[in-house]
Backbone as ProteinMPNN parsed JSONL, in Angstrom:
{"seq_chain_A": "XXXXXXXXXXXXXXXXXXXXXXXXXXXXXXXXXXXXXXXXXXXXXXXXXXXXXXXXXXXXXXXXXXXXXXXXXXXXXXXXXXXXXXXXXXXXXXXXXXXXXXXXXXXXXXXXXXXXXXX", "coords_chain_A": {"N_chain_A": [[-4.119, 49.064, 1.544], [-1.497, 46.945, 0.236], [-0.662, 46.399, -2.807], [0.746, 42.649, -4.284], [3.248, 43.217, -5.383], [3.995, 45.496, -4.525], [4.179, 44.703, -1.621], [5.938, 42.813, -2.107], [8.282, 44.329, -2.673], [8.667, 46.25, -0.443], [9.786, 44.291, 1.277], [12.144, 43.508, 0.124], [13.889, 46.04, -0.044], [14.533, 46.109, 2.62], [16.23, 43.765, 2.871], [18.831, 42.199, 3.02], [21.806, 40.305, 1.602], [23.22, 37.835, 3.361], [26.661, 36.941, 4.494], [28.817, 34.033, 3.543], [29.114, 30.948, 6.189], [31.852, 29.238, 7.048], [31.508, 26.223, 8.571], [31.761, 23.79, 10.886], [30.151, 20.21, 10.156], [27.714, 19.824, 12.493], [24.992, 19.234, 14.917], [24.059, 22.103, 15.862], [23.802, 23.364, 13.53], [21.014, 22.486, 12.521], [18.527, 24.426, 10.942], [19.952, 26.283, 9.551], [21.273, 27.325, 6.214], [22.148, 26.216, 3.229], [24.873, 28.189, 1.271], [25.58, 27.34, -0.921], [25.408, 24.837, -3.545], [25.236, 21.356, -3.678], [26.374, 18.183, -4.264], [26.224, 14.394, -4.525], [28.27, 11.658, -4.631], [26.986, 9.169, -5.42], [24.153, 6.987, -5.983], [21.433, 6.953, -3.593], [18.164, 5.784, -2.322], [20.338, 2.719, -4.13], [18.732, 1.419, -6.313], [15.94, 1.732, -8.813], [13.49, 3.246, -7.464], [9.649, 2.795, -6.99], [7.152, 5.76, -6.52], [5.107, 6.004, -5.937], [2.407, 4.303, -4.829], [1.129, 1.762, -6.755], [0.994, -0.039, -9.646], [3.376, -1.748, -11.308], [4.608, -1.575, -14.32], [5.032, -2.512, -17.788], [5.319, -0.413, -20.213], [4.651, -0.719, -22.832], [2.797, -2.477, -22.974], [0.176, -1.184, -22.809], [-0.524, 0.317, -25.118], [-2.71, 1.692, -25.769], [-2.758, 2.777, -23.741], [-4.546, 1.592, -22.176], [-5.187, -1.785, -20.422], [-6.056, -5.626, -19.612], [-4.321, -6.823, -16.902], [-1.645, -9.657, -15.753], [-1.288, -9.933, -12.292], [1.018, -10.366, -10.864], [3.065, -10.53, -8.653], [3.613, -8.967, -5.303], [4.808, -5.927, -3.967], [6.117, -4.847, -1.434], [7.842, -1.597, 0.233], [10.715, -2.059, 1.526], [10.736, -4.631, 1.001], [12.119, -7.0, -1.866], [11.873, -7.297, -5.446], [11.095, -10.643, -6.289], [10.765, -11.841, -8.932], [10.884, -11.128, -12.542], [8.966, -8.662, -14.447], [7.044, -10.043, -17.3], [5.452, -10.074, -20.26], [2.607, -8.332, -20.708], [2.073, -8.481, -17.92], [1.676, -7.507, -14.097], [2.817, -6.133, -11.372], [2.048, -5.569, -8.444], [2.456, -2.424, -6.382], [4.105, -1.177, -3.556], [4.792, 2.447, -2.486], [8.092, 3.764, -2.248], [9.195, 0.977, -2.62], [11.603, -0.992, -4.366], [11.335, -0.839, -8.386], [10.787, -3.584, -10.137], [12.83, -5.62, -12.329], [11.995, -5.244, -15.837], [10.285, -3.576, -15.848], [8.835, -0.659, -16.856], [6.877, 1.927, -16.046], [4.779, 3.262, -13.829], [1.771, 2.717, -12.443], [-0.004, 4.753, -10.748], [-2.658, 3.828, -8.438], [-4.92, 4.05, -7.969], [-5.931, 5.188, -10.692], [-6.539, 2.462, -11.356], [-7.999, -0.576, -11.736], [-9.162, -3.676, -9.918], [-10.032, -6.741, -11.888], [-11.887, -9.435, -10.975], [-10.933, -12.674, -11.671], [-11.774, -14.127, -14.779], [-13.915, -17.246, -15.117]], "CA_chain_A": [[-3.597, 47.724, 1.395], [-0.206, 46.569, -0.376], [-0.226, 44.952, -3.594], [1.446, 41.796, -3.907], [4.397, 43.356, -6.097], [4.691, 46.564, -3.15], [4.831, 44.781, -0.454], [7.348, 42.404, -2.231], [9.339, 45.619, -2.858], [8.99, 46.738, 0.879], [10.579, 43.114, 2.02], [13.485, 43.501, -0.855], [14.471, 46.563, 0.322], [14.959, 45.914, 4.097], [16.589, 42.449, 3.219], [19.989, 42.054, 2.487], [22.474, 39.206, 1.663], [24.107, 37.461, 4.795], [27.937, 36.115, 4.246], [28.557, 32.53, 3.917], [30.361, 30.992, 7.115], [32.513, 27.815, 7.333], [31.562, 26.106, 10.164], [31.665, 21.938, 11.122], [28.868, 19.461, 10.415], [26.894, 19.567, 13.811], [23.479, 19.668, 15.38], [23.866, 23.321, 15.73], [23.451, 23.503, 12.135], [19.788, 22.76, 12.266], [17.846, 25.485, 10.743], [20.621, 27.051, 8.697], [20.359, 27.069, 5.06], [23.623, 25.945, 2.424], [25.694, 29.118, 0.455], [25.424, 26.61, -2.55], [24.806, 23.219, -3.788], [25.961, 20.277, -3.215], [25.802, 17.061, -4.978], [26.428, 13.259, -3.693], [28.816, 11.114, -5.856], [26.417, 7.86, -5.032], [22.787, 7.014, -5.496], [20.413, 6.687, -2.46], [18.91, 4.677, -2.732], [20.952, 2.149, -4.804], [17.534, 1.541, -7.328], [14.969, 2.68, -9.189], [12.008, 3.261, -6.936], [7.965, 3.565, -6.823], [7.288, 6.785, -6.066], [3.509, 6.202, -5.305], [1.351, 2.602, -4.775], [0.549, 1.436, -7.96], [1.134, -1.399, -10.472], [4.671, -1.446, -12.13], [4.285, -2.007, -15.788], [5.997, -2.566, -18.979], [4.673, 0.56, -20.944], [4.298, -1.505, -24.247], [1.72, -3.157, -22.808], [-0.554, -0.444, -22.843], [-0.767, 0.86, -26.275], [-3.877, 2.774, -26.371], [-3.345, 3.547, -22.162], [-5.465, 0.981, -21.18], [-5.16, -3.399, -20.663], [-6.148, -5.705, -18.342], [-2.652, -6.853, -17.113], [-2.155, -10.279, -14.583], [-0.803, -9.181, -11.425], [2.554, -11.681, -10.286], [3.68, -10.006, -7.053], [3.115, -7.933, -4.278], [6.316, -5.938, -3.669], [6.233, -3.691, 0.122], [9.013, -1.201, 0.631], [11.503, -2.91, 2.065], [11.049, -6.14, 0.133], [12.8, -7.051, -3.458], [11.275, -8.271, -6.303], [11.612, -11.632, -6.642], [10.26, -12.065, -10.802], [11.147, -10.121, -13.73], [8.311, -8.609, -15.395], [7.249, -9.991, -18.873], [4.739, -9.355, -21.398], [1.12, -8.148, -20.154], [2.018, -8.514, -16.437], [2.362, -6.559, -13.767], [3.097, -5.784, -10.161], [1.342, -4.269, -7.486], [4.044, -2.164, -5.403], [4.101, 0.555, -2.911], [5.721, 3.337, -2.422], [9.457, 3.524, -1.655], [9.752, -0.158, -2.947], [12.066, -1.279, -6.037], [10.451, -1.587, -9.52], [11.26, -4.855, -10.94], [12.596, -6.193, -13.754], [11.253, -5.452, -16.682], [9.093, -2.697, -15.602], [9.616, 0.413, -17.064], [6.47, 2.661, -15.605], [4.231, 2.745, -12.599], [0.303, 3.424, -12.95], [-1.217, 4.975, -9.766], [-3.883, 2.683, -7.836], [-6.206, 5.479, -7.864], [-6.226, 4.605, -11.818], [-6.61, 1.018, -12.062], [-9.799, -1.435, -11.495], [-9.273, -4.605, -10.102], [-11.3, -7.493, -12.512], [-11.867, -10.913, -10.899], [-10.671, -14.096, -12.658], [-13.209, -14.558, -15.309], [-13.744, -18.266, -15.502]], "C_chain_A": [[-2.575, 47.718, 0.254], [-0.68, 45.685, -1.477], [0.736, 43.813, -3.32], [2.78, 42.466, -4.445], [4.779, 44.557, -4.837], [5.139, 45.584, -2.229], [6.166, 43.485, -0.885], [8.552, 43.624, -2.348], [9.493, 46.029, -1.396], [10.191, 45.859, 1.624], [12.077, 43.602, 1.142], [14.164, 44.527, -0.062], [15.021, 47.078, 1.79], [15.393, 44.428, 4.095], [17.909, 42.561, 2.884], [20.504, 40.216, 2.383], [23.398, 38.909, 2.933], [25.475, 36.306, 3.795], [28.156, 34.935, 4.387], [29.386, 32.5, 5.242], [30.078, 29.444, 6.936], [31.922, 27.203, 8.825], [31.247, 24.078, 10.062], [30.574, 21.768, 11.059], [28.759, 18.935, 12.11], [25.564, 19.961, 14.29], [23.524, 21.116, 15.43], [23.669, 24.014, 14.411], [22.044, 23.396, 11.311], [19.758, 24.464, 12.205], [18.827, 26.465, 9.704], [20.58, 26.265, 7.729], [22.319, 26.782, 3.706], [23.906, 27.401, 1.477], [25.778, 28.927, -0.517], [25.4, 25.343, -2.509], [26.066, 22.604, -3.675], [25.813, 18.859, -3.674], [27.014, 15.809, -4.715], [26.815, 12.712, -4.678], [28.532, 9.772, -5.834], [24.516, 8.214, -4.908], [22.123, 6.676, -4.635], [19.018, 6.948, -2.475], [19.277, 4.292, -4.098], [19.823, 1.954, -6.186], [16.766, 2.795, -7.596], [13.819, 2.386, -8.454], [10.923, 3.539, -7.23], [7.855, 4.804, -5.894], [5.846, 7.006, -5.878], [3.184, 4.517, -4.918], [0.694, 2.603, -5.895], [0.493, 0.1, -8.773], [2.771, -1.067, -11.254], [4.535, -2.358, -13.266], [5.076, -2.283, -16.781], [5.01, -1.74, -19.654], [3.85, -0.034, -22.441], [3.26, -2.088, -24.341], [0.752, -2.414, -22.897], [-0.645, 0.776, -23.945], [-1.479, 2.45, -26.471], [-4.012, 3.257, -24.604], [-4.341, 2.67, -21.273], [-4.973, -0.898, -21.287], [-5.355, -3.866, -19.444], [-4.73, -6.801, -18.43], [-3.061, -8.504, -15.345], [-0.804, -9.548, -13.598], [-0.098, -10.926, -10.719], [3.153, -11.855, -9.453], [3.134, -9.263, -6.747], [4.469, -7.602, -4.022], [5.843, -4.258, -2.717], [7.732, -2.757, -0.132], [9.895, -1.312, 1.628], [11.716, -4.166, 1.308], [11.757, -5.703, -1.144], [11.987, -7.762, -4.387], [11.917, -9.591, -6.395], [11.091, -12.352, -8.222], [10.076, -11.11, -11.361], [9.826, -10.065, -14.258], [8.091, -8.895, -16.613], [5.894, -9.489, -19.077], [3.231, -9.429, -20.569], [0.972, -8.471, -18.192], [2.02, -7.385, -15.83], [2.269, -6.35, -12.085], [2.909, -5.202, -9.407], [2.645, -4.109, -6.45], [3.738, -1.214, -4.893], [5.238, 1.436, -3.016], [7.216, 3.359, -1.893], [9.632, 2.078, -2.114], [10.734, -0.2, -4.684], [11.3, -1.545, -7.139], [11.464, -2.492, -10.223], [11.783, -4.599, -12.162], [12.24, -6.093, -14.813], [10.434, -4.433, -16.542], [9.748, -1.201, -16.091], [8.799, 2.02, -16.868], [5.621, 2.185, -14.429], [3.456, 3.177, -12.599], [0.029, 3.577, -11.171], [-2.017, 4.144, -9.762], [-4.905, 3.498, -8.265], [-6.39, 5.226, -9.313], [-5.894, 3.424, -12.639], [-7.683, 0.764, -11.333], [-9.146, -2.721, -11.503], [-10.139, -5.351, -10.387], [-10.577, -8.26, -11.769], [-11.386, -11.442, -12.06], [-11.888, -14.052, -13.684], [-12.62, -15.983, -16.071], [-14.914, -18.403, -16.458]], "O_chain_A": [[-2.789, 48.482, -0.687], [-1.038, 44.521, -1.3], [1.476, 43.858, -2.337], [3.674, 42.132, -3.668], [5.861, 44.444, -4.261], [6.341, 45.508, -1.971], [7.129, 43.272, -0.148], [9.708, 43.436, -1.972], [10.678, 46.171, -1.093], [11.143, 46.294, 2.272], [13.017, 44.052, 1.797], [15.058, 44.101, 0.67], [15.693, 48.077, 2.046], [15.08, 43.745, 5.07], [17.951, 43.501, 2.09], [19.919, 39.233, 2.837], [24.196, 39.729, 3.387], [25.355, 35.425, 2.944], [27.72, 34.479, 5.444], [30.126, 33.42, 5.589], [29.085, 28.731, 6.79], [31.967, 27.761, 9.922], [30.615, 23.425, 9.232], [29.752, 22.544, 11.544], [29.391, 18.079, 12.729], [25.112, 21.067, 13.994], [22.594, 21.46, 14.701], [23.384, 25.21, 14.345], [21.773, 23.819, 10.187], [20.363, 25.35, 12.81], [18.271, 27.392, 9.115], [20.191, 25.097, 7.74], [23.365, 27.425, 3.787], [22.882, 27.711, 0.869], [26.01, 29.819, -1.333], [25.371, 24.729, -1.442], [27.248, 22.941, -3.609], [24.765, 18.382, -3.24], [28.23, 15.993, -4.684], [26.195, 12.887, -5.726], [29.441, 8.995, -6.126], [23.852, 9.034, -4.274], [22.052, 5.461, -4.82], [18.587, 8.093, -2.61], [18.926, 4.929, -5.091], [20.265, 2.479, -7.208], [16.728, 3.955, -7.185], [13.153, 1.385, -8.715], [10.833, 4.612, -7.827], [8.343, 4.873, -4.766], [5.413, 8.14, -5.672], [4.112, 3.718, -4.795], [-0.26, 3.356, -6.087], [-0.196, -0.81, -8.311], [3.018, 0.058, -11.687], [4.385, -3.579, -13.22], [6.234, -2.255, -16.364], [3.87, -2.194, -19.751], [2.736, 0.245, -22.883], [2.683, -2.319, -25.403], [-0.129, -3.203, -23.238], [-0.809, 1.959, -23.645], [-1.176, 3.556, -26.917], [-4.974, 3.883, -24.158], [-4.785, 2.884, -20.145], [-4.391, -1.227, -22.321], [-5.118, -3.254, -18.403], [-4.236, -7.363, -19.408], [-3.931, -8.542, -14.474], [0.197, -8.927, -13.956], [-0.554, -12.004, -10.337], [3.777, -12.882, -9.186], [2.252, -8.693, -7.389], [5.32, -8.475, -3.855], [5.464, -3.15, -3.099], [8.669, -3.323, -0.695], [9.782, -0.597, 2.624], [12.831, -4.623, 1.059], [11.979, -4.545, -1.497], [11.442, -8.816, -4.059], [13.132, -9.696, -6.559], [11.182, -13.574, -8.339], [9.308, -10.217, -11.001], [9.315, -11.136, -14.585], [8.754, -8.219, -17.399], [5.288, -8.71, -18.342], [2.837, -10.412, -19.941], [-0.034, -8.613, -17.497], [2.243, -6.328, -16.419], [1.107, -6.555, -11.734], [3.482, -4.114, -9.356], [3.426, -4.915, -5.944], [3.14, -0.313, -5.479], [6.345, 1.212, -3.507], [7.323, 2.756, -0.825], [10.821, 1.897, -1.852], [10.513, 0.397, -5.737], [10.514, -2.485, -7.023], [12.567, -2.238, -10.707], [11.444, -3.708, -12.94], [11.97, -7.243, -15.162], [9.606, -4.458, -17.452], [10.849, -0.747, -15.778], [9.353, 3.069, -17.2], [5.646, 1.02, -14.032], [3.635, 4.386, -12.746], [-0.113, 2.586, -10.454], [-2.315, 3.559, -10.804], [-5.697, 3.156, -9.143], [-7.563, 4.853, -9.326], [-5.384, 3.232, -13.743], [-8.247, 1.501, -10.524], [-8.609, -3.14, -12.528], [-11.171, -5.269, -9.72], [-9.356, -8.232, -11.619], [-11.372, -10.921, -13.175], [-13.014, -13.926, -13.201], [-11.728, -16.159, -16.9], [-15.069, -19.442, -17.1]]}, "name": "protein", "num_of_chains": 1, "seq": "XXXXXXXXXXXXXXXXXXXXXXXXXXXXXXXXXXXXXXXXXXXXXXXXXXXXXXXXXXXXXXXXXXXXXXXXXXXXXXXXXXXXXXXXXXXXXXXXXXXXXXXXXXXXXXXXXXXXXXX"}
């Protein structure tokens, strides 16, 4: 049996480099791989997005990592916020949606606890 470092050495030396080629953007282009990078002179999208389902926060608010925070919207991906985050709030949002206003991190669901109202 092949170590991992041989049989990387076996592959290396039966691989070579293949030449770039010019060729038009078209479906026949699936599966081939770019000659070098390439970078887009526009963001897509246009915002800053949630990049999980969480709460979108104002960091400040959470000092010591923890607070209980009131929750002001519900914001889907596709929707927009419609209210700026202020102080001790905060915004339940999914994934792919815009973070508001005012928000300047986004806590995973998976580590938060919704409390009832306590009247």
């Amino acid at each position: 049996m092949l170590s991992v470092s041989e049989a990387q050495a076996v592959v290396l030396n039966h691989a070579s480099v293949l030449s770039p080629v010019q060729s038009a953007v078209s479906v026949d282009l699936l599966g081939q791989v770019l000659a070098e990078d390439i970078a887009s002179d526009l963001d897509m999208p246009p915002f800053d997005k949630s990049l999980m389902d969480g709460f979108a926060i104002r960091s400040a608010d959470l000092p010591q990592g923890h607070a209980t925070l009131s929750i002001i919207e519900e914001v889907t991906a596709g929707q927009t916020p419609h209210r700026v985050l202020e102080a001790m709030q905060a915004t339940r949002i999914m994934t792919g949606a815009p973070i508001p206003v005012g928000a300047d991190a986004v806590v995973m669901i998976e580590r938060t606890k919704l409390v009832r109202d306590r009247l």
